[in-house]
PDB file of N, CA, C and O in Angstrom:
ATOM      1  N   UNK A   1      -6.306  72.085 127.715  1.00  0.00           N
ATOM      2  CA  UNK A   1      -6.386  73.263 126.917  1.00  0.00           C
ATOM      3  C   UNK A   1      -4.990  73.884 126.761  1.00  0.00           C
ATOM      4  O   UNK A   1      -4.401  74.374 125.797  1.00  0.00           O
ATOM      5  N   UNK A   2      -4.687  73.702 127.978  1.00  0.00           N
ATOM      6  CA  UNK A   2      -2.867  74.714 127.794  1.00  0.00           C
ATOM      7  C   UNK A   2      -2.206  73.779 126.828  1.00  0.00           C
ATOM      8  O   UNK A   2      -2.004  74.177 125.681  1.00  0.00           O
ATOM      9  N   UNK A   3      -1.746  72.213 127.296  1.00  0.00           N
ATOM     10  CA  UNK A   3      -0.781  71.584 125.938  1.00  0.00           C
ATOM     11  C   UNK A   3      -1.446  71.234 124.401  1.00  0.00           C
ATOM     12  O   UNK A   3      -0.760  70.724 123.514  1.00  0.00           O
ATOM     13  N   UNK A   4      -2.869  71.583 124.225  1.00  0.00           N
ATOM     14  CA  UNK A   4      -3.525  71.630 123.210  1.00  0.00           C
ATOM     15  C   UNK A   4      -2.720  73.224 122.484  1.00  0.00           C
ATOM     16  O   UNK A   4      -1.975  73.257 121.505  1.00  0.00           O
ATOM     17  N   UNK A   5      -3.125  74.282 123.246  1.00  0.00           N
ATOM     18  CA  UNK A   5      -2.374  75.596 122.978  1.00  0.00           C
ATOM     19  C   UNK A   5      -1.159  75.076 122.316  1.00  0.00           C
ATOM     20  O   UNK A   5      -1.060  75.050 121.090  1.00  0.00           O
ATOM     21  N   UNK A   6      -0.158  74.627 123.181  1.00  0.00           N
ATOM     22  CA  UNK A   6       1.661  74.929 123.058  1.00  0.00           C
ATOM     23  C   UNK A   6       1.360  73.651 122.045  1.00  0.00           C
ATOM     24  O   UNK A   6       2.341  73.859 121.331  1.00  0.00           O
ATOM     25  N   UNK A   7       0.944  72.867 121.641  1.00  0.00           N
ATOM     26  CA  UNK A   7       0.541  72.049 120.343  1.00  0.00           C
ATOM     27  C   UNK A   7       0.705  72.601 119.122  1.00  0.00           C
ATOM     28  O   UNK A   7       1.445  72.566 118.139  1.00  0.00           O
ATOM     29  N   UNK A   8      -0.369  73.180 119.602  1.00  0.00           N
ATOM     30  CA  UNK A   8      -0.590  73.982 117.714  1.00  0.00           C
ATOM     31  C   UNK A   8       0.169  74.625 117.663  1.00  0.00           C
ATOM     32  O   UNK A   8       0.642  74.584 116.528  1.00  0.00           O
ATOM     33  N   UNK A   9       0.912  75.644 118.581  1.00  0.00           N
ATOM     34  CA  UNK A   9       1.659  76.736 118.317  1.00  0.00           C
ATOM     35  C   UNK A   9       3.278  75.928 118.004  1.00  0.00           C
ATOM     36  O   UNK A   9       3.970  76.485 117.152  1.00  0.00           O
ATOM     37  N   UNK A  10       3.751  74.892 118.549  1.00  0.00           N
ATOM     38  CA  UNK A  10       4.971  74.055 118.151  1.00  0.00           C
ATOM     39  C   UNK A  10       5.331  73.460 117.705  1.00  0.00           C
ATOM     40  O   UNK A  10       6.524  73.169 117.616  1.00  0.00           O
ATOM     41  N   UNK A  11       3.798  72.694 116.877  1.00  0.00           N
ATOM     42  CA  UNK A  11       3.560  71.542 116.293  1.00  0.00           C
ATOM     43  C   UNK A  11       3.120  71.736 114.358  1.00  0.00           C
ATOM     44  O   UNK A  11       2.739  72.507 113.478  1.00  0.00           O
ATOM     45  N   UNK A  12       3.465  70.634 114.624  1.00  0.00           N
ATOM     46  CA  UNK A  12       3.253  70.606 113.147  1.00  0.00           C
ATOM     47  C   UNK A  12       1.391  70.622 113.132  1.00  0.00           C
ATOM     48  O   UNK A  12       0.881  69.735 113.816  1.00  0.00           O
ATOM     49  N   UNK A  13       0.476  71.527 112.434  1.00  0.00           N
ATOM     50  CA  UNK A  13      -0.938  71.644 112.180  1.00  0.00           C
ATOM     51  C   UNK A  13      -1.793  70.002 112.560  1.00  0.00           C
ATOM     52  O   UNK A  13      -1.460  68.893 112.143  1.00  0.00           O
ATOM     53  N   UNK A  14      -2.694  70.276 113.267  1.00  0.00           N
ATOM     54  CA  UNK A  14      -3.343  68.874 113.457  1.00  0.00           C
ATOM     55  C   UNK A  14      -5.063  69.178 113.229  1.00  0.00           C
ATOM     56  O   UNK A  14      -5.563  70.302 113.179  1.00  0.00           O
ATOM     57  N   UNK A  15      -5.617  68.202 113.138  1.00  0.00           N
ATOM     58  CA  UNK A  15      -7.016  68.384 113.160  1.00  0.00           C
ATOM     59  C   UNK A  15      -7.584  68.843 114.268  1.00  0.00           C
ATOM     60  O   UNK A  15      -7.102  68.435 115.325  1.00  0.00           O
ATOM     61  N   UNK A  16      -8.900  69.931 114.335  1.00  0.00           N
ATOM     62  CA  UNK A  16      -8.873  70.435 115.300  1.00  0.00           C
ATOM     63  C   UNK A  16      -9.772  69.602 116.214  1.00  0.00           C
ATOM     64  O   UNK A  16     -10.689  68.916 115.762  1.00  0.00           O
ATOM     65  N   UNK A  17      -9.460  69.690 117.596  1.00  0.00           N
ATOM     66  CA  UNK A  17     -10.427  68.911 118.422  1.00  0.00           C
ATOM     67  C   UNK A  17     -11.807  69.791 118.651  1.00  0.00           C
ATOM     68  O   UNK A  17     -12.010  70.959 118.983  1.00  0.00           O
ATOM     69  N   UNK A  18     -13.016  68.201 118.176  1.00  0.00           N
ATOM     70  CA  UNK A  18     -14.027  68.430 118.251  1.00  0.00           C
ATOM     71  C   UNK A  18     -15.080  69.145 119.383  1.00  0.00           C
ATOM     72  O   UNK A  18     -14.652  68.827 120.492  1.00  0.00           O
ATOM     73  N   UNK A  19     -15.823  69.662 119.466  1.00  0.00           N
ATOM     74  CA  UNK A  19     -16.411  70.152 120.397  1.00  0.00           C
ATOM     75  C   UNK A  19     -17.456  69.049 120.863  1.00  0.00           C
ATOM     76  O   UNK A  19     -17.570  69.010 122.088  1.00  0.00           O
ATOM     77  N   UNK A  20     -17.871  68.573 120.496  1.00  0.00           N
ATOM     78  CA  UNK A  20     -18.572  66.951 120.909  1.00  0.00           C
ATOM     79  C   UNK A  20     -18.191  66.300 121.523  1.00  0.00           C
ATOM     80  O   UNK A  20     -17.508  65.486 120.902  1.00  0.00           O
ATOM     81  N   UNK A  21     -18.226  66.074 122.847  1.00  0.00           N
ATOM     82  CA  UNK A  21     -17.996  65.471 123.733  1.00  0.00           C
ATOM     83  C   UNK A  21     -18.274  63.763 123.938  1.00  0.00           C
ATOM     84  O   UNK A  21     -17.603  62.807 124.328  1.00  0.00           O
ATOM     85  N   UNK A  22     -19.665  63.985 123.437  1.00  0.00           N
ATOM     86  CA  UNK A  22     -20.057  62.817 123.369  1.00  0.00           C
ATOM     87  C   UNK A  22     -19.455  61.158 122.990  1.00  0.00           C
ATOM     88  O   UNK A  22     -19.677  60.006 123.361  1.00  0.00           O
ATOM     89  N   UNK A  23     -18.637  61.824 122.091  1.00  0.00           N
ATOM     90  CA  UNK A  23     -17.714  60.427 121.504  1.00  0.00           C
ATOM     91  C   UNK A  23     -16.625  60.045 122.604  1.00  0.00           C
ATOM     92  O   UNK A  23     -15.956  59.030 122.413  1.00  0.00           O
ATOM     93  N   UNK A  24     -16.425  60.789 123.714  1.00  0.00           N
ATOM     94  CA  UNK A  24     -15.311  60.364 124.688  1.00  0.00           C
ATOM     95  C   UNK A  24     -15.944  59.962 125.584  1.00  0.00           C
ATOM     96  O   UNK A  24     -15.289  59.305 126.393  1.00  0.00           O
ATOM     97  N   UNK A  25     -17.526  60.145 125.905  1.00  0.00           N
ATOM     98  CA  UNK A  25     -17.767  59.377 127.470  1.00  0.00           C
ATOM     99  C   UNK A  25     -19.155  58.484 126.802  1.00  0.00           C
ATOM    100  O   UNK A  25     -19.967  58.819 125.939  1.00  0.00           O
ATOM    101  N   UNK A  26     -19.019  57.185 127.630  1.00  0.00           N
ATOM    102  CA  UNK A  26     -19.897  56.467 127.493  1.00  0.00           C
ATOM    103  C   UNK A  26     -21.680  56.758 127.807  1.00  0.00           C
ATOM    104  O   UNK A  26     -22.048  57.543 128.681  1.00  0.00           O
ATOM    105  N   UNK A  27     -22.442  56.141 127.112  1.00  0.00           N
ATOM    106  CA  UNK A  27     -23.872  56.810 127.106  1.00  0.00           C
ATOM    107  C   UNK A  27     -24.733  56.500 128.552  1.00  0.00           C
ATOM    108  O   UNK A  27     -25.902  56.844 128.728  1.00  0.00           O
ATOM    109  N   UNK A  28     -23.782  55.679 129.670  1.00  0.00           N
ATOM    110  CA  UNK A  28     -23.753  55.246 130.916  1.00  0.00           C
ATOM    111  C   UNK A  28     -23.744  56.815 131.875  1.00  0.00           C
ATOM    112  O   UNK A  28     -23.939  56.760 133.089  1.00  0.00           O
ATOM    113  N   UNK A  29     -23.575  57.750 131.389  1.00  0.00           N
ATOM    114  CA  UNK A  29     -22.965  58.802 132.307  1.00  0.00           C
ATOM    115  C   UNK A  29     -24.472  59.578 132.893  1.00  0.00           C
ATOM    116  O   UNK A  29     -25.304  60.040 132.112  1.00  0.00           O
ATOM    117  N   UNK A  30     -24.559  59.599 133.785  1.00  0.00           N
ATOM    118  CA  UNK A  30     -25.787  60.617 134.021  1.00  0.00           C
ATOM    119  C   UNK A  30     -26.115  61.697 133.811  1.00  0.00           C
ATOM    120  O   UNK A  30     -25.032  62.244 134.020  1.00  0.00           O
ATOM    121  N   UNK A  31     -26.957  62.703 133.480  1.00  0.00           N
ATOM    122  CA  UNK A  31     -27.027  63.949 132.694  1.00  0.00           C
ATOM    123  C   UNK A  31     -26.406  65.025 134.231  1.00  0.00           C
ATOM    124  O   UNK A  31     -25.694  65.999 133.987  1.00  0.00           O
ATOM    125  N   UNK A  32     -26.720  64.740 135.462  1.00  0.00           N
ATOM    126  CA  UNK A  32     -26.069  65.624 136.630  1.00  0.00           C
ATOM    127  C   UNK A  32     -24.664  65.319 136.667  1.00  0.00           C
ATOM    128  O   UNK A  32     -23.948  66.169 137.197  1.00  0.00           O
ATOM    129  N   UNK A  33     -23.874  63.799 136.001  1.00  0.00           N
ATOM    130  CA  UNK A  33     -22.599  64.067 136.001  1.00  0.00           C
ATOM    131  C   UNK A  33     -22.782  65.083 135.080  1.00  0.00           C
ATOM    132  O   UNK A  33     -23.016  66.190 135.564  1.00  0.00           O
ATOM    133  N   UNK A  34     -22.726  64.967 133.587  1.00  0.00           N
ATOM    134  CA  UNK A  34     -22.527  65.595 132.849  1.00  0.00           C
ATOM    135  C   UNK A  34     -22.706  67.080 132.764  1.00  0.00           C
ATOM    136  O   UNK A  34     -22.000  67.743 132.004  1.00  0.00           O
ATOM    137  N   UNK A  35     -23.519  67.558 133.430  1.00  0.00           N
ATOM    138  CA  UNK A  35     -23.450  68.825 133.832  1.00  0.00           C
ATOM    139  C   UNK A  35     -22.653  69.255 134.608  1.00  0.00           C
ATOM    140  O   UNK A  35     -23.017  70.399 134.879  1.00  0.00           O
ATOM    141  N   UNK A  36     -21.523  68.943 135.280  1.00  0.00           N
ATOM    142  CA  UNK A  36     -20.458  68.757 136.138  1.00  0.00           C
ATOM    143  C   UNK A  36     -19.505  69.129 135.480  1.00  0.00           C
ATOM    144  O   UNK A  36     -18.803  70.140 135.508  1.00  0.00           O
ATOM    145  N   UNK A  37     -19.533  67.981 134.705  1.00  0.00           N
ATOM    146  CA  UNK A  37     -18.328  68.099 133.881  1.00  0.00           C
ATOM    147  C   UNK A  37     -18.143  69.749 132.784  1.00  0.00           C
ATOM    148  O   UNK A  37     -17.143  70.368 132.418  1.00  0.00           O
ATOM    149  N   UNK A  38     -19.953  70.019 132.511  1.00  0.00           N
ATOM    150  CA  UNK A  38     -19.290  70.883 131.497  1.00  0.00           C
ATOM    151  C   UNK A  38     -19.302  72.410 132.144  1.00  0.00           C
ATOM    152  O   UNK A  38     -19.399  73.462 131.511  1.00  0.00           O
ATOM    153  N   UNK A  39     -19.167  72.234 133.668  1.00  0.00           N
ATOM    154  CA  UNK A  39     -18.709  73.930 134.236  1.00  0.00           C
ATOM    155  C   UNK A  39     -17.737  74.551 134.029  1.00  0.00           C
ATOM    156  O   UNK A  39     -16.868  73.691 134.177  1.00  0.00           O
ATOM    157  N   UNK A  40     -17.246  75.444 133.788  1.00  0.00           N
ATOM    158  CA  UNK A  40     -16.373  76.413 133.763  1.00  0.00           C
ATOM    159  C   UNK A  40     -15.679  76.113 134.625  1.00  0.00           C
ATOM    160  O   UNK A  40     -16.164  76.007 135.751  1.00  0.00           O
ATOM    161  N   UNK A  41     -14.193  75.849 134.390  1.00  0.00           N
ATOM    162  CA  UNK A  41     -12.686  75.540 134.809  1.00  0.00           C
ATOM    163  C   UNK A  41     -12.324  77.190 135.346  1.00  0.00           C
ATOM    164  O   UNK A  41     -12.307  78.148 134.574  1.00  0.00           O
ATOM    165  N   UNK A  42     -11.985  77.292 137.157  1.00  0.00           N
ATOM    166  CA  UNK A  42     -11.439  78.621 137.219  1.00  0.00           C
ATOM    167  C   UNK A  42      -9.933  78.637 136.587  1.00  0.00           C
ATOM    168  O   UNK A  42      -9.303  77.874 135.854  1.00  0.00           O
ATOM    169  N   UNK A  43      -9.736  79.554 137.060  1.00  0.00           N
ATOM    170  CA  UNK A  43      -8.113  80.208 136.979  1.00  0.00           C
ATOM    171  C   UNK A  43      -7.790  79.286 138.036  1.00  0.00           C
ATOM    172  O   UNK A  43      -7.214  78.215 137.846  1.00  0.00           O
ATOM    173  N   UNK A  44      -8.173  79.725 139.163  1.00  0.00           N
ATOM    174  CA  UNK A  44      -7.494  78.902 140.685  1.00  0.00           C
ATOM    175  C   UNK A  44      -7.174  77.822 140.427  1.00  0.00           C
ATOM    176  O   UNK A  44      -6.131  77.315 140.841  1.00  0.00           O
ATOM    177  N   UNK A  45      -8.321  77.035 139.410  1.00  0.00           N
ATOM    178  CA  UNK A  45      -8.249  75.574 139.700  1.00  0.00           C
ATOM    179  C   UNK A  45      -7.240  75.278 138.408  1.00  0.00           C
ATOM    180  O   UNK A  45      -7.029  74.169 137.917  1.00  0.00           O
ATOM    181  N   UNK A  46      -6.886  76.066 138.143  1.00  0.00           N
ATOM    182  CA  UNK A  46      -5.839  75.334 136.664  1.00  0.00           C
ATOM    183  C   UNK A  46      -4.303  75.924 137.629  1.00  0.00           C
ATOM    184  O   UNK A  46      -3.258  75.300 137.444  1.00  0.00           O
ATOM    185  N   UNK A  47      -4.310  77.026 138.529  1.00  0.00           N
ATOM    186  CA  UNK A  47      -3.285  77.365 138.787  1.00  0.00           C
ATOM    187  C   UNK A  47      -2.823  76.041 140.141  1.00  0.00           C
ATOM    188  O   UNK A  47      -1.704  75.531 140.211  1.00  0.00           O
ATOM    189  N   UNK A  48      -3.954  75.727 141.053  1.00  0.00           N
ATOM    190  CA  UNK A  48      -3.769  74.912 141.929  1.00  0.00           C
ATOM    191  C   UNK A  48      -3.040  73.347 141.376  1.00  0.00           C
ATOM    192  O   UNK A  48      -2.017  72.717 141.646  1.00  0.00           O
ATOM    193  N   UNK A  49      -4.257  73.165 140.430  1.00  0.00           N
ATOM    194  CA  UNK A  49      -3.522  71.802 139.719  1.00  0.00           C
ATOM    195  C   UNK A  49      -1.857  71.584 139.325  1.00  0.00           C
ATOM    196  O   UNK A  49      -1.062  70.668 139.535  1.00  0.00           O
ATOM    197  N   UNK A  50      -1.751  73.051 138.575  1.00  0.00           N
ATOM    198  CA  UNK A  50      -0.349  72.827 137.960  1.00  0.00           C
ATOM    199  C   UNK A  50       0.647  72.737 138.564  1.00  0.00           C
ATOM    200  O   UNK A  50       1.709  72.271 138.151  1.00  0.00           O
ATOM    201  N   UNK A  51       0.350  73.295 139.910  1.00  0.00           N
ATOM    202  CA  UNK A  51       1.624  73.748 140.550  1.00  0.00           C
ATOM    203  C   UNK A  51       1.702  72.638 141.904  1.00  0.00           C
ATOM    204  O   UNK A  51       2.559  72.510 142.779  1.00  0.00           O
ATOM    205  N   UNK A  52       0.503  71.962 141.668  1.00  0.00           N
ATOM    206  CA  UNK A  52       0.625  70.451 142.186  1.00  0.00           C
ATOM    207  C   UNK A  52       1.454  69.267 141.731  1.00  0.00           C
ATOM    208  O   UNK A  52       1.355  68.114 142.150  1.00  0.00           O
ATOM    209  N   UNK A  53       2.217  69.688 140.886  1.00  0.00           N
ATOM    210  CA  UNK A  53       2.468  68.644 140.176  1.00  0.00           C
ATOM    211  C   UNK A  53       4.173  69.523 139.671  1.00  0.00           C
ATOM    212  O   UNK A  53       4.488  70.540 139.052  1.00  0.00           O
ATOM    213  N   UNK A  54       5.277  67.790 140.763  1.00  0.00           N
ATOM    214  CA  UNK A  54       6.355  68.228 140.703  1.00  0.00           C
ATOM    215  C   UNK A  54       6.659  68.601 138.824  1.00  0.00           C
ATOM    216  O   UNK A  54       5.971  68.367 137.830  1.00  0.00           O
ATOM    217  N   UNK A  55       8.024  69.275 139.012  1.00  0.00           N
ATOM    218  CA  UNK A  55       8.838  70.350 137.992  1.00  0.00           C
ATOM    219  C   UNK A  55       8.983  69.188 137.013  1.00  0.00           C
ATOM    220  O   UNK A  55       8.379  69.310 135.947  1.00  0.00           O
ATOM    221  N   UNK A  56       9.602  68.225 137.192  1.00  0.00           N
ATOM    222  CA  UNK A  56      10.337  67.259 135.818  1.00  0.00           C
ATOM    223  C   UNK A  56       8.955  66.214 135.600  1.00  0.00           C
ATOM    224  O   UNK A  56       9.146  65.117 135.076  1.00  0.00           O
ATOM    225  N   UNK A  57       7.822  66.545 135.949  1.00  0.00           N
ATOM    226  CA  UNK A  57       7.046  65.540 135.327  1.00  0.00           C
ATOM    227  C   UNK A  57       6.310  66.227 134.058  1.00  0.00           C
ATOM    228  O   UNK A  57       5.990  67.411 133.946  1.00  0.00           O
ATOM    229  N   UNK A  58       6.083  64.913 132.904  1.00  0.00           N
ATOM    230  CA  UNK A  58       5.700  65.469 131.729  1.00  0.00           C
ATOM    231  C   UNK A  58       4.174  65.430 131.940  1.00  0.00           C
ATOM    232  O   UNK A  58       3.655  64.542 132.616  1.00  0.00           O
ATOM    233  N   UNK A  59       3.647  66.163 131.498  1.00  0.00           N
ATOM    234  CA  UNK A  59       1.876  66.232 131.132  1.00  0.00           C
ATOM    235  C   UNK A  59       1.194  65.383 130.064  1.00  0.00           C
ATOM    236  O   UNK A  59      -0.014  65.216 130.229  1.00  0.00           O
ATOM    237  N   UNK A  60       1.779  64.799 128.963  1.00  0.00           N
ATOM    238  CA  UNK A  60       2.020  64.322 128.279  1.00  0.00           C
ATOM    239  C   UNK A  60       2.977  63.792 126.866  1.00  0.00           C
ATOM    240  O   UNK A  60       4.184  64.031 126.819  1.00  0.00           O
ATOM    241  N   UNK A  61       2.217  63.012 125.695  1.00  0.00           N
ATOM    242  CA  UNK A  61       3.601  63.250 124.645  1.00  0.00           C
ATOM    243  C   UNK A  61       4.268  63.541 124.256  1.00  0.00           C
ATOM    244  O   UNK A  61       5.215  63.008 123.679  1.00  0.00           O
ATOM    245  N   UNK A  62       3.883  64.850 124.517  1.00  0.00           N
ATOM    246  CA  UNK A  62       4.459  65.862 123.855  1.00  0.00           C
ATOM    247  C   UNK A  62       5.945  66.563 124.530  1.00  0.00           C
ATOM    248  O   UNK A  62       6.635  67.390 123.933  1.00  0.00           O
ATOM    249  N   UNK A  63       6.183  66.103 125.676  1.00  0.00           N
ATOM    250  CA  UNK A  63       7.793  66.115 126.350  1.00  0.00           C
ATOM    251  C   UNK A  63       7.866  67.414 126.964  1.00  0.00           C
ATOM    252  O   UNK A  63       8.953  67.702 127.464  1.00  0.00           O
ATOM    253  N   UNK A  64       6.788  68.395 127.043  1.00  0.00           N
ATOM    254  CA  UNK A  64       7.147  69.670 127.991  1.00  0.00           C
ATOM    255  C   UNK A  64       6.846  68.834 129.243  1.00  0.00           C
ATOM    256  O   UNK A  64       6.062  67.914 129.478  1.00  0.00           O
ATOM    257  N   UNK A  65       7.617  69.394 129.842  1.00  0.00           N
ATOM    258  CA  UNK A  65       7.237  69.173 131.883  1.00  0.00           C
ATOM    259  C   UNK A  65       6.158  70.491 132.242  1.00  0.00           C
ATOM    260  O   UNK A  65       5.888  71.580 131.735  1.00  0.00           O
ATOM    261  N   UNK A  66       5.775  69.784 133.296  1.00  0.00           N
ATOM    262  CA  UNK A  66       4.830  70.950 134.321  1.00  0.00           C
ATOM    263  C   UNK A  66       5.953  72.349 134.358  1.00  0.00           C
ATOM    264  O   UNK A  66       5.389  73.440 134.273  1.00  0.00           O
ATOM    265  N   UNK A  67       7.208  72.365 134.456  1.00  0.00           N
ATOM    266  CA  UNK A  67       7.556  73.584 134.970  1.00  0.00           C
ATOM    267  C   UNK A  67       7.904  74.449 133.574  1.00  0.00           C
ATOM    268  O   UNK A  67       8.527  75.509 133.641  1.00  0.00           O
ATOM    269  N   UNK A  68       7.377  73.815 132.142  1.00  0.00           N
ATOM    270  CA  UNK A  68       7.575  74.972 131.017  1.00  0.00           C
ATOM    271  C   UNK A  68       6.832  75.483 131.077  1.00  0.00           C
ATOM    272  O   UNK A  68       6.902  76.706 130.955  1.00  0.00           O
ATOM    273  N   UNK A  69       4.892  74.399 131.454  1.00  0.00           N
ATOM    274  CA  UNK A  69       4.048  75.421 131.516  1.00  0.00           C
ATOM    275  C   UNK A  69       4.058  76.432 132.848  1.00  0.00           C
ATOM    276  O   UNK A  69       3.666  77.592 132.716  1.00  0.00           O
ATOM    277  N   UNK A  70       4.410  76.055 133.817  1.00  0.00           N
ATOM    278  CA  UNK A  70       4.318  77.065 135.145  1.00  0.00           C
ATOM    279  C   UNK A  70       5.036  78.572 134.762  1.00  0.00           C
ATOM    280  O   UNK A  70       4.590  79.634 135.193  1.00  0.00           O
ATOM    281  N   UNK A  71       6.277  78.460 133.838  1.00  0.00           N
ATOM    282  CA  UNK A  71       6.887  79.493 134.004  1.00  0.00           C
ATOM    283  C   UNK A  71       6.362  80.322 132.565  1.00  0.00           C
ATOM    284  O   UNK A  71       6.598  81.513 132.361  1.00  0.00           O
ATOM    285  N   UNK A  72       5.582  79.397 131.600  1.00  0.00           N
ATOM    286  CA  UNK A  72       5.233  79.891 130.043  1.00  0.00           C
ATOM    287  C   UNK A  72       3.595  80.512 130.366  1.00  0.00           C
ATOM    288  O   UNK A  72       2.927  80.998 129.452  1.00  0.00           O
TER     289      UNK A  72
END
């Protein structure tokens, strides 16, 4: 969600990502995973993750490191 954010806001306009989940996980998944999956993400757990993860590593393609988002 955060490099989806700094995406749109830096990026040149893209199509927006779907709310359908379905097309990313296979029809193998059990409905108690899947209810798992679609709980509510805390604060803690986005703050714990990020700051797990040394300064110069990228999050993805897009070439920000963990420490633009830590400090953005």
């Amino acid at each position: 969600m955060i490099v989806r954010f700094y995406q749109d806001l830096l990026a040149a306009p893209s199509a927006q990502f779907a709310d359908d989940t379905s097309k990313f996980f296979p029809t193998t998944i059990f409905d108690d995973v899947v209810l798992g999956l679609k709980d509510d993400v805390l604060d803690d757990e986005i703050q714990t993750s990020l700051f797990s993860i040394s300064n110069n590593k990228g999050l993805g393609p897009d070439g920000f490191t963990s420490l633009f988002f830590k400090r953005s």
